[in-house]
C-alpha positions in Angstrom: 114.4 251.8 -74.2 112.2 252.9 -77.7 112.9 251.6 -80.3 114.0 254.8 -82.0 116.9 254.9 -79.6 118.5 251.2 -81.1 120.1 250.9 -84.0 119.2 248.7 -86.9 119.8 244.6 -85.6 119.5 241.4 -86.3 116.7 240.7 -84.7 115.2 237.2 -85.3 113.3 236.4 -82.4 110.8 238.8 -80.8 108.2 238.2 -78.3 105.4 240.9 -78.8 103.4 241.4 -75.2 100.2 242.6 -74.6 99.2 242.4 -71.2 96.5 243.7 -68.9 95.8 242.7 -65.2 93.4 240.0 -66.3 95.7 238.2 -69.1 99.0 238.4 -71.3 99.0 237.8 -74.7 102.1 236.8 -76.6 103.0 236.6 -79.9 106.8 234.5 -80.5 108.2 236.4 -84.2 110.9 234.0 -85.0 112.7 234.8 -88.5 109.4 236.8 -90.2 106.8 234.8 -88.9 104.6 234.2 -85.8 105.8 230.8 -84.8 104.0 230.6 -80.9 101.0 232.6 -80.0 98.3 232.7 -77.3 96.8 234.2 -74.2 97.5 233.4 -70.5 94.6 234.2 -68.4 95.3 235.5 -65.0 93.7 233.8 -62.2 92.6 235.4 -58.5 90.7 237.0 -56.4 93.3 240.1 -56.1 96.1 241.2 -57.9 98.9 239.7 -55.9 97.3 236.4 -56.5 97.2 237.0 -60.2 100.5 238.4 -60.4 101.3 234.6 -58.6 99.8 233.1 -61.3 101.7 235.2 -63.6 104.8 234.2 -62.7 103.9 230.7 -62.2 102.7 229.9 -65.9 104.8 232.7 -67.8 107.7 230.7 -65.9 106.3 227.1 -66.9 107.1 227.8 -70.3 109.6 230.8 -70.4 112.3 229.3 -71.6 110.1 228.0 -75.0 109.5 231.6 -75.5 113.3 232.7 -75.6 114.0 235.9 -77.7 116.4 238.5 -78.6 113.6 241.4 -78.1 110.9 241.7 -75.5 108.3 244.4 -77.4 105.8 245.3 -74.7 103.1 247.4 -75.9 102.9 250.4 -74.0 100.1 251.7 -71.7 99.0 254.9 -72.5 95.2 254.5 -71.6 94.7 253.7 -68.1 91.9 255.2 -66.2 93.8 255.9 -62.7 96.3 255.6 -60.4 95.3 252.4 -58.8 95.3 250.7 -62.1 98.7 251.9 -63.8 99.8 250.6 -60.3 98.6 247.2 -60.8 99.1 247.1 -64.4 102.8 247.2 -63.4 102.6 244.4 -61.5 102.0 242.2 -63.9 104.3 244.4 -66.7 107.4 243.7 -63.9 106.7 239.8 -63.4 105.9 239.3 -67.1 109.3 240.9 -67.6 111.4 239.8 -64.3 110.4 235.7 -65.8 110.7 236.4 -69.5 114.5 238.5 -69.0 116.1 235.5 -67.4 118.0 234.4 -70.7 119.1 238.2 -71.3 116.8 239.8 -73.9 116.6 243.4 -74.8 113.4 245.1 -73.4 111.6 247.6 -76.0 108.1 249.5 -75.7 106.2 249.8 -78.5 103.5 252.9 -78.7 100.1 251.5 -79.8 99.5 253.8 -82.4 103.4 252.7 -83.8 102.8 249.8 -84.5 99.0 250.1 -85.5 100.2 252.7 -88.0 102.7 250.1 -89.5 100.4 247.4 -90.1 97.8 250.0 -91.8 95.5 250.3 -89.0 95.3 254.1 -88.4 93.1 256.1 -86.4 89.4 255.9 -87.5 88.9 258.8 -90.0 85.9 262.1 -89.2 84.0 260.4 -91.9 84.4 256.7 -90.8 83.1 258.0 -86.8 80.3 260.0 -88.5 79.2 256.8 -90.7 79.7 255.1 -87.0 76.9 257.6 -85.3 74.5 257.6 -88.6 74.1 254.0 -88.5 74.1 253.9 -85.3 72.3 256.8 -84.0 71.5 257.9 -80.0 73.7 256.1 -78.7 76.5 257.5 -76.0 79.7 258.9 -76.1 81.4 255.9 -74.5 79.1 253.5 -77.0 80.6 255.3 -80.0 84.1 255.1 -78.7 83.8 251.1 -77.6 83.1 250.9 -81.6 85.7 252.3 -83.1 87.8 250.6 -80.8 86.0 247.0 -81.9 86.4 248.0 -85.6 89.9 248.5 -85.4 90.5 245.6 -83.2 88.7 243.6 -85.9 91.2 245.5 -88.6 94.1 244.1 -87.0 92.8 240.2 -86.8 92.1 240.8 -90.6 95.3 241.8 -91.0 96.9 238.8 -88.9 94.5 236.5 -91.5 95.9 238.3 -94.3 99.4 238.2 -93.7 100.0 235.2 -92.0 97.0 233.1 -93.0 95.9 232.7 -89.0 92.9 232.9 -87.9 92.1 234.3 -84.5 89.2 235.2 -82.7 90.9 237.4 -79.8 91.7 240.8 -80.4 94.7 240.7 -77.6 96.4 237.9 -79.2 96.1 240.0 -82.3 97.3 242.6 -81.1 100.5 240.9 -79.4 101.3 239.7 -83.5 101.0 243.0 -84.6 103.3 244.3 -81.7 105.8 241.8 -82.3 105.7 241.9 -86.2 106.6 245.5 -85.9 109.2 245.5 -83.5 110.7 242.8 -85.8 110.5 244.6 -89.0 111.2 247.7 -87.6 114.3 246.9 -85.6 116.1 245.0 -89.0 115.1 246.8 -91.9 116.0 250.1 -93.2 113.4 252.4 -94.1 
């Protein structure tokens, strides 16, 4: 479900989810504020074992993590097939140990909730400023950059609004996700 399919809620309690096949991070939104937030790191050799460990911590403290909404960020940029596959993996248990007390299940586009918090797309003359400064450097140098600086826009953000201060961009991220599902499934526009 998106959330532009649900009607306006009371939504007091979202988890915001950011995961990948190496870690989730979580953010816990309980009446306007992050209340619980951090970042499980998968452990294993393979997939299935860190889809075990998956389901083995997310489960050791599920219930403390209780909400109304699951917000999972969506994956739009995944390089192939092999990693959407295992990507899902870990999207399913994450979801299968966290739905056990009944929550809706939303997914949140990146650039949504990016755009909400004021962290748009890098402007022609911000990636330009990027390659003067920085000049000869590859394509795929110039792209990990602007994805850094807006990374580091969103844990500025998090220190703005909410006084935390982080120093991971996925827990950042998983505030941000959560914050907007939050706002954005209570309040009119």
């Amino acid at each position: 479900m998106t959330l532009a399919k649900l009607n306006k809620v009371s939504a007091s309690t979202v988890i915001g989810i950011d995961a990948s096949t190496n870690s989730v991070a979580f953010c816990l939104f309980r009446d306007g504020k992050p209340e619980r937030y951090g970042k499980i790191l998968l452990n294993g050799m393979t997939i299935y074992e860190k889809i075990a460990d998956a389901r083995n911590k997310i489960g050791a403290f599920s219930e403390e993590l209780k909400a109304d909404y699951i917000a999972m960020e969506g994956a739009i940029m995944v390089k192939s097939a092999d990693a959407v596959i295992k990507l899902s993996y870990v999207y399913g248990v994450v979801l299968a140990e966290l739905m056990q007390y009944n929550p809706e299940v939303i997914t949140v586009a990146p650039i949504s909730w990016q755009s909400y918090i004021g962290n748009k797309n890098l402007t022609n003359d911000e990636k330009n400023g990027i390659k003067i400064t920085n000049p000869g450097k590859t394509d795929s140098w110039y792209k990990t950059k602007q994805r850094e600086i807006r990374k580091q826009r969103t844990v500025d953000w998090v220190k703005r609004s909410f006084g935390i201060e982080l120093d991971d961009f996925d827990v950042a991220d998983a505030v941000g996700i959560a914050f907007f599902a939050q706002k954005t499934l209570t309040e009119k526009k």
